[in-house]
MOPAC internal coordinates of N, CA, C and O (Angstrom, degrees):
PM7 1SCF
backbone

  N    0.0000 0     0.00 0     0.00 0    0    0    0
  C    1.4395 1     0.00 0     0.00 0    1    0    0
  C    1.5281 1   107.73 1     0.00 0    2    1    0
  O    1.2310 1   119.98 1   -19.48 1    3    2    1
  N    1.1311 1   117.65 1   160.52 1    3    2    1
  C    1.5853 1   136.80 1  -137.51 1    5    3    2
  C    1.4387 1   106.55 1  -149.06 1    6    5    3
  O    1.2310 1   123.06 1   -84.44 1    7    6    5
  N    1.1490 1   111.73 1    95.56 1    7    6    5
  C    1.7686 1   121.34 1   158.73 1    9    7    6
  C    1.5309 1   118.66 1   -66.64 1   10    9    7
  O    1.2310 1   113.69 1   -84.47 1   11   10    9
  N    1.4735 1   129.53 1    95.53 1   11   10    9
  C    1.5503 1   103.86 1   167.85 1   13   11   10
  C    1.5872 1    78.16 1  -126.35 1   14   13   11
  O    1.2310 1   129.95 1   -47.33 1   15   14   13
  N    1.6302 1    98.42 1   132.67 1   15   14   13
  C    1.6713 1   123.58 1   162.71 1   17   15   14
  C    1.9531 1    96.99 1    65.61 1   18   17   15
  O    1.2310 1   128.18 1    67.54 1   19   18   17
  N    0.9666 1   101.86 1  -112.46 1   19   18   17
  C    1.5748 1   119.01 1   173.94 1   21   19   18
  C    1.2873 1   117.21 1  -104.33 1   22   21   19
  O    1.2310 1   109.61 1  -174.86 1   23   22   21
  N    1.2027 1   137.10 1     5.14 1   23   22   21
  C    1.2964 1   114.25 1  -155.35 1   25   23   22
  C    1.8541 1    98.65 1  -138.56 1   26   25   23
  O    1.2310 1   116.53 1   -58.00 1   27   26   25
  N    1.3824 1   124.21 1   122.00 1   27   26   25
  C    1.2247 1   125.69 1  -162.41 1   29   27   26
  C    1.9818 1   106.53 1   -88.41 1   30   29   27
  O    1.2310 1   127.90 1   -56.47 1   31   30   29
  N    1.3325 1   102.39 1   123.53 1   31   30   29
  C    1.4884 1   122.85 1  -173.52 1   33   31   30
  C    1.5260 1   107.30 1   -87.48 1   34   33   31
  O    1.2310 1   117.81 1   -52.10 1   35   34   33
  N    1.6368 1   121.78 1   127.90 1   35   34   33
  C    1.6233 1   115.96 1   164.57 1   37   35   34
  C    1.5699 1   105.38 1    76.47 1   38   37   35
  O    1.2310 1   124.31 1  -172.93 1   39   38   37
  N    1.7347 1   109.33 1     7.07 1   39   38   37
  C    1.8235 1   100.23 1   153.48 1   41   39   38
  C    1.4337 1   113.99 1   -23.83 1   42   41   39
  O    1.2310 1   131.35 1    92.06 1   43   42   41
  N    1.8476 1    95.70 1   -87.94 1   43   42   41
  C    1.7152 1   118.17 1  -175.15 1   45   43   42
  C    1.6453 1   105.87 1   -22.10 1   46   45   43
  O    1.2310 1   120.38 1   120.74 1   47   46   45
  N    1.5688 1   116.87 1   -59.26 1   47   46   45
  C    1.0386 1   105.48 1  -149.32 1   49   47   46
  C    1.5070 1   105.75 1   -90.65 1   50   49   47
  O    1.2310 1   106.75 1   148.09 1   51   50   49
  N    1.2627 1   142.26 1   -31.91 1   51   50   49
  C    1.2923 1   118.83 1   162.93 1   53   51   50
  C    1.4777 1   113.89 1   -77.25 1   54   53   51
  O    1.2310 1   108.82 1  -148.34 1   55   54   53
  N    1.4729 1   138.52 1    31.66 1   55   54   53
  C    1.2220 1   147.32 1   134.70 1   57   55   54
  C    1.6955 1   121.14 1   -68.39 1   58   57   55
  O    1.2310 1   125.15 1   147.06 1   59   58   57
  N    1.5346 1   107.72 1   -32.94 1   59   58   57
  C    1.1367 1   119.76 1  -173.17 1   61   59   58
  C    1.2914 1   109.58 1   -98.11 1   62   61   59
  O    1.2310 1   114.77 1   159.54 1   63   62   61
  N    1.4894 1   127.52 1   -20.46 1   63   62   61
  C    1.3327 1   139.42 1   162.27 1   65   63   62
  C    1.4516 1   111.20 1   -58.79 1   66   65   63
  O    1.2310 1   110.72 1   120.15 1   67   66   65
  N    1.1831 1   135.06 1   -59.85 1   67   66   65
  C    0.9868 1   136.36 1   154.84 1   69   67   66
  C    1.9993 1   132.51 1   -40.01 1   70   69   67
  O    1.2310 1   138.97 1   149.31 1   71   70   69
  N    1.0785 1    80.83 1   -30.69 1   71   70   69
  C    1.6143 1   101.35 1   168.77 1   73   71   70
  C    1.6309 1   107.52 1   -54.29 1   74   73   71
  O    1.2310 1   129.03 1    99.20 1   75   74   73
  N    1.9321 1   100.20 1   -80.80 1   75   74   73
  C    0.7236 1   133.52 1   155.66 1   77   75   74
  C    2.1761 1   111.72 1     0.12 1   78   77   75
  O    1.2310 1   126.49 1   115.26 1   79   78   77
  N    0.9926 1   105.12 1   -64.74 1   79   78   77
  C    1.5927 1   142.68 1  -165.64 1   81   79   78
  C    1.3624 1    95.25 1   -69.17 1   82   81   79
  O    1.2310 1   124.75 1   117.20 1   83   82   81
  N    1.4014 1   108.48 1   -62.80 1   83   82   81
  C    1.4968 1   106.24 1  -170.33 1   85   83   82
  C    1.9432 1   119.82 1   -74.14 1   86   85   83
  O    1.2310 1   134.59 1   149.90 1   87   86   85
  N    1.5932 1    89.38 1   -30.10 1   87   86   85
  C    2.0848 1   103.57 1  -179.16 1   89   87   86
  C    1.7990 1    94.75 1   -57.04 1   90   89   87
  O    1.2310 1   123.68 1   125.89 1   91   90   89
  N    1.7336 1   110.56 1   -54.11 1   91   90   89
  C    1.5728 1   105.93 1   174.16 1   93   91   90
  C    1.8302 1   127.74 1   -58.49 1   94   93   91
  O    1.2310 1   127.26 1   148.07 1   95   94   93
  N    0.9198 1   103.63 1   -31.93 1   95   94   93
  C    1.4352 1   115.70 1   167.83 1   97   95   94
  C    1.8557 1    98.75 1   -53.99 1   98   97   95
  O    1.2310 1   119.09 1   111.67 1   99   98   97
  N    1.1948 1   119.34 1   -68.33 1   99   98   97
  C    1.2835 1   129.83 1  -163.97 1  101   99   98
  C    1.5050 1   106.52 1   -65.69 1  102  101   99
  O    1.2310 1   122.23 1   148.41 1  103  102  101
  N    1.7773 1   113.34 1   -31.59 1  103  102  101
  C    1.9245 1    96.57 1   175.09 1  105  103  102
  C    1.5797 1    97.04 1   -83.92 1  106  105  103
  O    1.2310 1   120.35 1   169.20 1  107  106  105
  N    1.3272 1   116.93 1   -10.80 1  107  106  105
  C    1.6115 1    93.68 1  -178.64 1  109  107  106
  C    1.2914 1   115.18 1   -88.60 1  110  109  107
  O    1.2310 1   123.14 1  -170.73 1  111  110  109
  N    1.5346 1   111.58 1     9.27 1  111  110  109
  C    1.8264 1    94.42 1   167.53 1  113  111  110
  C    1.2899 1    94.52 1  -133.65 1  114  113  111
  O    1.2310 1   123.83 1  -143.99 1  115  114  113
  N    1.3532 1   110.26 1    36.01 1  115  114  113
  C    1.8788 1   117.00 1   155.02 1  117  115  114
  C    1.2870 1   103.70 1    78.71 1  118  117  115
  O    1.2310 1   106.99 1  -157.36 1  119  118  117
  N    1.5157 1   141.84 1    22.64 1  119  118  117
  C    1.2905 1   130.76 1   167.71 1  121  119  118
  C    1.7185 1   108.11 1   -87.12 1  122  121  119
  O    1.2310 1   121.79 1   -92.76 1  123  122  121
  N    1.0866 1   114.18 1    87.24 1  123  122  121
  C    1.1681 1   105.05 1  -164.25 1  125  123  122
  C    1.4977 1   105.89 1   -87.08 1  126  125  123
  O    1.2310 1   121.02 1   155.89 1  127  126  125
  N    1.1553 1   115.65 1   -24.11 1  127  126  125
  C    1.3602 1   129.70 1   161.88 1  129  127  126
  C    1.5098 1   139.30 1   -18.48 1  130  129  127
  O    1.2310 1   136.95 1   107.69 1  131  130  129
  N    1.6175 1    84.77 1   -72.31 1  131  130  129
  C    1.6983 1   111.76 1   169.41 1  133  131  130
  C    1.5224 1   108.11 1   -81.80 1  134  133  131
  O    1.2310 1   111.07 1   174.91 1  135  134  133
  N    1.6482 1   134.40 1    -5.09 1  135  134  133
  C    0.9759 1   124.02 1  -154.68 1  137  135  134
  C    1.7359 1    86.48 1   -98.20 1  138  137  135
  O    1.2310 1   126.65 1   130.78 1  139  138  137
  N    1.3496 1   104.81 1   -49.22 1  139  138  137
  C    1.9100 1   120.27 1  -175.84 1  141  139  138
  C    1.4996 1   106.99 1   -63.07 1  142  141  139
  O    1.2310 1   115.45 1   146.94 1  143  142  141
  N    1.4519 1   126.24 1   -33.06 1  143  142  141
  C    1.4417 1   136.17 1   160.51 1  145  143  142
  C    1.5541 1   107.84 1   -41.66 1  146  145  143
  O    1.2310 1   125.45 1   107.04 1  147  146  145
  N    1.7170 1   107.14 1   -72.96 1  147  146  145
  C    1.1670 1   112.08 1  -148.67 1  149  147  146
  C    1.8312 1    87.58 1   -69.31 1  150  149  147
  O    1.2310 1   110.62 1   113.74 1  151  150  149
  N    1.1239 1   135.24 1   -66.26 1  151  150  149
  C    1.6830 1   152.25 1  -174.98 1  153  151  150
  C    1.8667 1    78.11 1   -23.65 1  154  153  151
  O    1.2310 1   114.47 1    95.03 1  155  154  153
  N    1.2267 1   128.08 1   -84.97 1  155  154  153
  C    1.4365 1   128.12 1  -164.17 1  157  155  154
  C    1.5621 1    96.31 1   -40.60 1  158  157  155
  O    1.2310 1   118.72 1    92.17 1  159  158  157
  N    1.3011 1   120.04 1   -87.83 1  159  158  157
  C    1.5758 1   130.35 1  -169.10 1  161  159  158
  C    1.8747 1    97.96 1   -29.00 1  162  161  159
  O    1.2310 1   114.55 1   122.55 1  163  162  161
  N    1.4477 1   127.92 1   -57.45 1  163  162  161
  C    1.1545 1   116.88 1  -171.63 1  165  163  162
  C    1.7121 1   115.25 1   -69.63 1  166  165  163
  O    1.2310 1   115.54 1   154.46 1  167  166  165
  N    0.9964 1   126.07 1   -25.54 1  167  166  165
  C    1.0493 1   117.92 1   155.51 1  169  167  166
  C    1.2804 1   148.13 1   -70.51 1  170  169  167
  O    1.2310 1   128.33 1   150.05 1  171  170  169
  N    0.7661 1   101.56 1   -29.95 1  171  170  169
  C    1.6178 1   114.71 1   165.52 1  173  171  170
  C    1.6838 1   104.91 1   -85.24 1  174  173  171
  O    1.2310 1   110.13 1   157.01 1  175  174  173
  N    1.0109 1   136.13 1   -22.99 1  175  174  173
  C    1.5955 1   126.94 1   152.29 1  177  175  174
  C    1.3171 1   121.81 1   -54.95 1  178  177  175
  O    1.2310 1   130.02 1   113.35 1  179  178  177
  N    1.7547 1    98.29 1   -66.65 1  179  178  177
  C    1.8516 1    81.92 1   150.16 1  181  179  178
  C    0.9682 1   155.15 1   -27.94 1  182  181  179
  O    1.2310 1   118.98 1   129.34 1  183  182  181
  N    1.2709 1   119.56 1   -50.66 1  183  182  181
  C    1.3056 1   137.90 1   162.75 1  185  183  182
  C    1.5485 1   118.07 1   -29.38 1  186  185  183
  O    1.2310 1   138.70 1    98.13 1  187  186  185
  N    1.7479 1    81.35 1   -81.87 1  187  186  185
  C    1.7783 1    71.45 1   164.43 1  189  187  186
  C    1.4346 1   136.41 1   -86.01 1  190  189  187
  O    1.2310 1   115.88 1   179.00 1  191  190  189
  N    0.8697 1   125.43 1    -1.00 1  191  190  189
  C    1.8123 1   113.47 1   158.14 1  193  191  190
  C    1.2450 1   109.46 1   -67.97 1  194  193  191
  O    1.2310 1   113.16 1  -161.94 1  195  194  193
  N    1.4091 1   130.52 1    18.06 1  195  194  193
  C    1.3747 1   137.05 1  -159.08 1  197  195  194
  C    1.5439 1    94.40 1  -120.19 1  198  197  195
  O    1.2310 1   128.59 1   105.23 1  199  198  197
  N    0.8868 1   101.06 1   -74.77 1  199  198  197
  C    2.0625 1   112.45 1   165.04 1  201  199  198
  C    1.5187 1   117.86 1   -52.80 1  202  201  199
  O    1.2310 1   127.32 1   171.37 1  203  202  201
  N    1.7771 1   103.51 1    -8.63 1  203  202  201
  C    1.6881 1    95.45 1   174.71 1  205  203  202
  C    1.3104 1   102.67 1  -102.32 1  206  205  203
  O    1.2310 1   120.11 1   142.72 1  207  206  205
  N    1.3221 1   117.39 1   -37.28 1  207  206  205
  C    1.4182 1   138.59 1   177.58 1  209  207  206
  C    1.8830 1   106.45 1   -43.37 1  210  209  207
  O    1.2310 1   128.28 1   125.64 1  211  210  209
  N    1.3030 1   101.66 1   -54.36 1  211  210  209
  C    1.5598 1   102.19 1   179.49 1  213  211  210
  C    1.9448 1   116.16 1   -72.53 1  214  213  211
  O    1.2310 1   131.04 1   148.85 1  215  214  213
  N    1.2927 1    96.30 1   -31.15 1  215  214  213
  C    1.6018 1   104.29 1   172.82 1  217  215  214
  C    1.2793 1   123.69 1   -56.76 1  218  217  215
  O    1.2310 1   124.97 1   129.19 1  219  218  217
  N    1.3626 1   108.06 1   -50.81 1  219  218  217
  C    1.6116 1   132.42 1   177.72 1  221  219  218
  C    1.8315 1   102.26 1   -65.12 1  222  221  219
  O    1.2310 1   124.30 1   124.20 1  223  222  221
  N    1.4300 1   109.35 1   -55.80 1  223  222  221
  C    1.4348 1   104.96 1   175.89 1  225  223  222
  C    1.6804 1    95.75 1   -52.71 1  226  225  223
  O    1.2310 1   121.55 1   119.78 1  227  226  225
  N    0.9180 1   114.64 1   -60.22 1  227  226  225
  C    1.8226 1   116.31 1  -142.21 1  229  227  226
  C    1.7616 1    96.82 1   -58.18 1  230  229  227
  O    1.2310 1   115.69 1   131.64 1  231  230  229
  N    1.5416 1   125.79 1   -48.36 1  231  230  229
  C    1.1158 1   161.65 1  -151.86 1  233  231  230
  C    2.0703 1    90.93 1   -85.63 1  234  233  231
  O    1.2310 1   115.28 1   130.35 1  235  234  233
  N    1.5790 1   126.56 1   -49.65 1  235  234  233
  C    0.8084 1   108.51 1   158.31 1  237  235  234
  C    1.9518 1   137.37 1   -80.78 1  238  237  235
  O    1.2310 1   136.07 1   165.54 1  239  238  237
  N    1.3976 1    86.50 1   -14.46 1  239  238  237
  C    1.5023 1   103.55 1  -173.97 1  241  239  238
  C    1.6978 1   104.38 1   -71.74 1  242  241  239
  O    1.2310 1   120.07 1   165.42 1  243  242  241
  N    1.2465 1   117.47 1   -14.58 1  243  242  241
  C    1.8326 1   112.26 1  -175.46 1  245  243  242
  C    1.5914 1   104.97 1  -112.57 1  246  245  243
  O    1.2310 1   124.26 1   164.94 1  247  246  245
  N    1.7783 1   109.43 1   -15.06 1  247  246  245
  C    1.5161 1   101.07 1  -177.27 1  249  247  246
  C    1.9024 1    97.04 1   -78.86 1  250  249  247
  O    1.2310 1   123.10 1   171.34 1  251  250  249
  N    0.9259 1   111.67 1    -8.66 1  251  250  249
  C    1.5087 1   113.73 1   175.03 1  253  251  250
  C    1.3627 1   128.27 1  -109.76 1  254  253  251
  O    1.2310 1   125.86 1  -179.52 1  255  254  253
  N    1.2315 1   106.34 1     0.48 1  255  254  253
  C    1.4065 1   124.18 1   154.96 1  257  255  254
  C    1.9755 1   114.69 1   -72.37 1  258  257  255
  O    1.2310 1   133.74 1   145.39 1  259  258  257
  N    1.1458 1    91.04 1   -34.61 1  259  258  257
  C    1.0117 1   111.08 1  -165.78 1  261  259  258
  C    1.5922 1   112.05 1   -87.65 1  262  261  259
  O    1.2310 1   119.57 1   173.46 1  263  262  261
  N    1.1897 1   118.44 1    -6.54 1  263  262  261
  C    1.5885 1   136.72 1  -174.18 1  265  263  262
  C    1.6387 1   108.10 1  -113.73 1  266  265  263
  O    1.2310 1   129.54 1   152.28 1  267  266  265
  N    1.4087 1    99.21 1   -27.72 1  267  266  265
  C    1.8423 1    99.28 1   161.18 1  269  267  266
  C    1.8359 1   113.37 1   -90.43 1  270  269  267
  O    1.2310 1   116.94 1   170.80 1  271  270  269
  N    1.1375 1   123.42 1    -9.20 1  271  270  269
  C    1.4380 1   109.97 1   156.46 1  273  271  270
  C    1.2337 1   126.65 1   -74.10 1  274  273  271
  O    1.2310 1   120.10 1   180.00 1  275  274  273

C-alpha cells in the first residue's frame, strides 16, 4: 500500500493478495467449498468497487475540470 498526498494506493490489491492466500490455504486442506464461495464472492466485489472506482474518478475528474475554468 501506497501513500501519495492523502489518498491510499493498492488497498484492493493487497486486500486481494491476501484473499488470494487464504482461498489457497482452504484448497490445501480440501475445503473446496469455501474456497469456490469465497473466489466467486471476491470477485464480484471487485467488480464492483471497479465500476465505483471509475464513477468516483470520472465524477471527480469533471468536478475539477470544472474548477480550472
Amino acid at each position: 500500500m501506497v501513500f501519495r498526498t492523502e489518498t491510499p494506493l493498492g488497498l484492493t490489491t493487497a486486500a486481494a493478495l491476501w484473499v488470494a492466500a487464504a482461498v489457497g490455504a482452504a484448497v490445501g486442506v480440501k475445503m473446496y467449498s469455501i474456497a469456490s464461495f469465497t473466489t466467486f464472492l471476491v470477485v464480484v466485489i471487485l467488480y464492483i468497487l471497479l465500476k465505483l472506482e471509475f464513477r468516483l474518478y470520472k465524477k471527480n475528474r469533471s468536478h475539477k475540470d470544472q474548477e480550472n475554468e
